[in-house]
C-alpha positions as CSV (number, residue, x, y, z in Angstrom):
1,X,209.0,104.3,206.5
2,X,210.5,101.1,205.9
3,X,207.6,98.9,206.7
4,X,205.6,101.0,203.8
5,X,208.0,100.0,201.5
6,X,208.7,96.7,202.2
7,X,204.7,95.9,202.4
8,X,204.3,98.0,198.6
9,X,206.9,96.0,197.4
10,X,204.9,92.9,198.8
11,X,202.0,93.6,197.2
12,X,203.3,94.0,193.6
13,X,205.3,90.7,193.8
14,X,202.2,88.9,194.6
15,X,200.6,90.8,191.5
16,X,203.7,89.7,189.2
17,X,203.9,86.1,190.6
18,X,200.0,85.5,189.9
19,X,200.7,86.7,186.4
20,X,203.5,84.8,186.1
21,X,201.1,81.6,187.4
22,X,198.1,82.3,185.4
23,X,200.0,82.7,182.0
24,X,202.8,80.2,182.7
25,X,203.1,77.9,179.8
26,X,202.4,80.7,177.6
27,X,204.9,83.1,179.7
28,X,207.6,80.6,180.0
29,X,207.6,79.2,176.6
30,X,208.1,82.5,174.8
31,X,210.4,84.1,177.6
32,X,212.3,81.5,178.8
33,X,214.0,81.0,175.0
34,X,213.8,85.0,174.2
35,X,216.5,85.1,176.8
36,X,218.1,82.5,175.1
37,X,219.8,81.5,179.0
38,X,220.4,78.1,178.2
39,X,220.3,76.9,181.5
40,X,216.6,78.3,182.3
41,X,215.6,76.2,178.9
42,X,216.9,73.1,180.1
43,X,215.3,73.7,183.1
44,X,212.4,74.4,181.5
45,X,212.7,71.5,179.6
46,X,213.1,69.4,182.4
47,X,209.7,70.6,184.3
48,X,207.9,69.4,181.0
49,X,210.0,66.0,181.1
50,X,209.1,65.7,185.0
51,X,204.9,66.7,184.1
52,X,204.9,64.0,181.8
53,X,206.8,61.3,184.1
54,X,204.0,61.8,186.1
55,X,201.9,60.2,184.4
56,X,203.7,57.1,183.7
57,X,205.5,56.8,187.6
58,X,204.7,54.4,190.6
59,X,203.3,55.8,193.7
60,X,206.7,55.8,195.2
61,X,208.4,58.2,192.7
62,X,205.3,60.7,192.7
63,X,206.8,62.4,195.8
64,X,209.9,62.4,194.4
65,X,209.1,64.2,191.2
66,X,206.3,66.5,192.6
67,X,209.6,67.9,194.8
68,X,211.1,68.2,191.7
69,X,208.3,70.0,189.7
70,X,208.0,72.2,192.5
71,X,211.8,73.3,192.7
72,X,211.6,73.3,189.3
73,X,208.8,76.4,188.7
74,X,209.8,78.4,192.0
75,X,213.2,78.4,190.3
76,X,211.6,79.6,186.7
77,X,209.2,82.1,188.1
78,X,212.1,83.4,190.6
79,X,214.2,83.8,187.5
80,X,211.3,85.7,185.3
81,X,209.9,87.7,188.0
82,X,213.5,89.3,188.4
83,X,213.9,89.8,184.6
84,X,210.7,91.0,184.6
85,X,210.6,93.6,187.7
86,X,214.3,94.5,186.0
87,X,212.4,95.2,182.7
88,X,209.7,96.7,183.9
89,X,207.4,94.5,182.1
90,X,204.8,94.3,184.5
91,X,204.2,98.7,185.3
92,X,201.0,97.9,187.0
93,X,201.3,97.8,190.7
94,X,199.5,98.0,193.8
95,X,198.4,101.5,193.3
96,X,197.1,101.0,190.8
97,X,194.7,98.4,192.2
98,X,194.2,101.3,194.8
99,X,192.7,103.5,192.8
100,X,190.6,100.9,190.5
101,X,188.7,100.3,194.1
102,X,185.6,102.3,194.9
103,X,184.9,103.6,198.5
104,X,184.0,101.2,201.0
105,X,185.9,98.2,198.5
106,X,188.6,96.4,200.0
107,X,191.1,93.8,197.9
108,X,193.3,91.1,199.4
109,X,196.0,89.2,197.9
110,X,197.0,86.4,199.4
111,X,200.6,85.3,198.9
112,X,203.0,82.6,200.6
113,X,206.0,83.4,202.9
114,X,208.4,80.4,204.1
115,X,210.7,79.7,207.0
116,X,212.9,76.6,208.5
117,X,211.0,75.8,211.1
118,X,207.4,76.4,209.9
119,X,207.2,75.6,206.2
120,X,204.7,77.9,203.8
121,X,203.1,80.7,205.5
122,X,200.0,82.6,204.4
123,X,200.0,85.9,203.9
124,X,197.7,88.6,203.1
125,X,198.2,91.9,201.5
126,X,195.3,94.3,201.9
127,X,194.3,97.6,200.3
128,X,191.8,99.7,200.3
129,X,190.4,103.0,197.9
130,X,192.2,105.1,201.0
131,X,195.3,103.4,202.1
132,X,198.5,105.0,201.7
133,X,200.5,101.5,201.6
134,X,198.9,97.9,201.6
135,X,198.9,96.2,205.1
136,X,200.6,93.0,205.5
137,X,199.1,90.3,207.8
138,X,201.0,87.5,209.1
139,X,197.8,84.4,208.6
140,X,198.9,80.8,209.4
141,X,201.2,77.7,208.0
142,X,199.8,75.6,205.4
143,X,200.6,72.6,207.7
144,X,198.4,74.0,210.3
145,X,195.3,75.1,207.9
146,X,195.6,71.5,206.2
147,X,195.1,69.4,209.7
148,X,191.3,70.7,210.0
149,X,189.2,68.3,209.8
150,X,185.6,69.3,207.9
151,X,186.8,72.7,207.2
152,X,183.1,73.8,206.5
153,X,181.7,72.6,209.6
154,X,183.8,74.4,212.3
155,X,184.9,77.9,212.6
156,X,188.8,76.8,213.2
157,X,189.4,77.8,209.1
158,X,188.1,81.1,209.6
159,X,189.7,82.0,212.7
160,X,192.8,81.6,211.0
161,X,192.7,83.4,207.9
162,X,189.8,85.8,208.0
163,X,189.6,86.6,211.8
164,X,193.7,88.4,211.9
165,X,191.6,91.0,209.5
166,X,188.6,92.0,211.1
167,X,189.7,95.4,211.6
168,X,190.4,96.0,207.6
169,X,187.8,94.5,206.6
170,X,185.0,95.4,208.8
171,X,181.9,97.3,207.5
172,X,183.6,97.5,204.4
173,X,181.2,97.5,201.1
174,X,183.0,95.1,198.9
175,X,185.7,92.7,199.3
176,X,187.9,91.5,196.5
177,X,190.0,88.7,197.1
178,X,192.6,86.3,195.1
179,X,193.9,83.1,196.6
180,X,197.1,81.6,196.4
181,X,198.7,77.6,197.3
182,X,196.1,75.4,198.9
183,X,193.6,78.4,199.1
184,X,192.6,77.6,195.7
185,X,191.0,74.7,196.6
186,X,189.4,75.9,199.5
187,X,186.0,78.3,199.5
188,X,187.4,80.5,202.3
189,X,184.4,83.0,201.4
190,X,182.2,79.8,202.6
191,X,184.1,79.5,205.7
192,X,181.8,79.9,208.8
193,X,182.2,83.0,211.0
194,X,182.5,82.8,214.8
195,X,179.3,82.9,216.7
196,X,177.1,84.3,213.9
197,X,175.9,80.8,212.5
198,X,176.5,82.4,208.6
199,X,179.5,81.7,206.0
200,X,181.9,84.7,205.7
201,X,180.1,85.5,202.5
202,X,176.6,85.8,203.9
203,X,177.5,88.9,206.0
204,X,179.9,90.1,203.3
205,X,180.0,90.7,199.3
206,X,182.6,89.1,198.6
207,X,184.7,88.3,195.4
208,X,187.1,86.2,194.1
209,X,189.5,86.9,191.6
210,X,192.6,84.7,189.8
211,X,194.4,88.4,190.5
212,X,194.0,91.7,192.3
213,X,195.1,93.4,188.8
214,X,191.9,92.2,187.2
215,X,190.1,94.9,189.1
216,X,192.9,97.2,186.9
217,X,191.3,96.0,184.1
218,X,187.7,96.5,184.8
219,X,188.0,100.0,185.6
220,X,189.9,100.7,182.2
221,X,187.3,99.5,180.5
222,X,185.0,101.4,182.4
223,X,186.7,104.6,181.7
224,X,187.3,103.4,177.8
C-alpha cells in the first residue's frame, strides 16, 4: 500500500542523508563543483565563509550565523540528495540493511521530520531480518526532549523515544541503532527504563552506529 511505500522511501532517505552528513566536506567539495551549478558553489562557499565567521563573531551574531549555517547545509544536502537519488548514486537501500540483519536483530534509524507549529520531530525507522517494509514511529519534538532536566536520572527521556517501540523491539536479540540531531549527543542506550531500575542497554544489546548501512558493509565482508 501506500503507507509501505512512503515508510521504504523514509528509510533510504535517512540512509542517503547520513551519508551525505558523515562525508560532507569530502562529498560537497568534489560534488558540488562536478555539477559545476554555480549557485550551489557559492552557496557552498558561503557555508565555509559563515564556519569561519564563527570564530571571530560576538555572542550576539552567533545566533544569527548558526541560522545561517543551518539553512545553508539543509539547502546543500537537499540539493545533493536529489541529484543523487536522481543518479542513483547511492543503490543501497533499506533492504538491503534487511537482509544484512540476522534473526532476532533489529535496526533503527532515527531521522528528523518538521512542522509549523512543533519545530523538528524525531522519527524512527525500524526494520527487522523479517519485515516486509520498515515501520515508521512518530517519537517527540526536539523542543520537548531538550527541556528534561538530568536526562539520566529520570525515565521521562526514555518514555519518549524508546517506550513508542516496545512492541518492535521487544525480546529482540540485537538492536542496531544510528542517531540523528541532538541524539548525537545524548546516550539514549543509557537512558533508564520505566520501573526496572536498569539503563535501556542493561536489558538490551544494543549498538550504535554513525549509519544503518554500516551493517551493509559488515556482512559483505563477511561473505567476501
Amino acid at each position: 500500500g501506500n503507507d509501505s511505500i512512503i515508510q521504504s522511501v523514509a528509510y533510504n532517505a535517512s540512509l542517503i542523508h547520513k551519508q551525505l552528513t558523515l562525508n560532507a566536506d569530502f562529498f560537497f567539495r568534489n560534488l558540488v563543483y562536478e555539477y559545476r551549478n554555480p549557485i550551489l558553489i557559492d552557496r557552498y562557499h558561503e557555508l565555509g565563509r559563515c564556519i569561519m565567521l564563527l570564530d571571530d563573531s560576538q555572542k550576539a551574531d552567533t545566533d544569527s550565523l548558526l541560522h545561517r549555517i543551518s539553512i545553508l547545509k539543509k539547502n546543500l544536502h537537499r540539493n545533493v540528495l536529489i541529484r543523487q537519488t536522481h543518479e542513483d548514486a547511492y543503490s543501497q537501500n533499506w533492504t538491503d540493511v534487511r537482509n544484512a540483519l540476522k534473526e532476532g536483530e533489529v535496526a533503527i534509524e532515527f531521522s528528523i521530520a518538521s512542522n509549523e507549529k512543533e519545530g523538528d520531530i524525531y522519527l524512527a525507522n525500524i526494520i527487522s531480518s523479517d519485515s516486509n517494509y520498515p515501520q515508521s514511529i512518530r517519537l517527540c519534538s526536539e523542543n520537548r526532549l531538550t527541556t528534561i532536566q538530568e536526562i539520566y536520572k529520570t525515565t521521562e527521556g526514555y518514555n519518549m523515544l524508546w517506550k513508542p517501540m516496545e512492541p518492535f523491539v521487544k525480546n529482540k536479540k540485537k538492536i542496531y541503532f544510528s542517531p540523528i540531531g541532538k541524539l548525537y549527543q545524548i546516550g539514549i542506550e543509557h537512558l533508564p527504563v520505566e520501573t526496572s531500575g536498569k539503563t535501556f542497554s542493561e536489558i538490551y544489546d544494543v549498538s550504535r552506529l554513525s549509519s544503518t548501512r554500516e551493517l551493509i558493509k559488515k556482512d559483505s565482508l563477511k561473505s567476501s
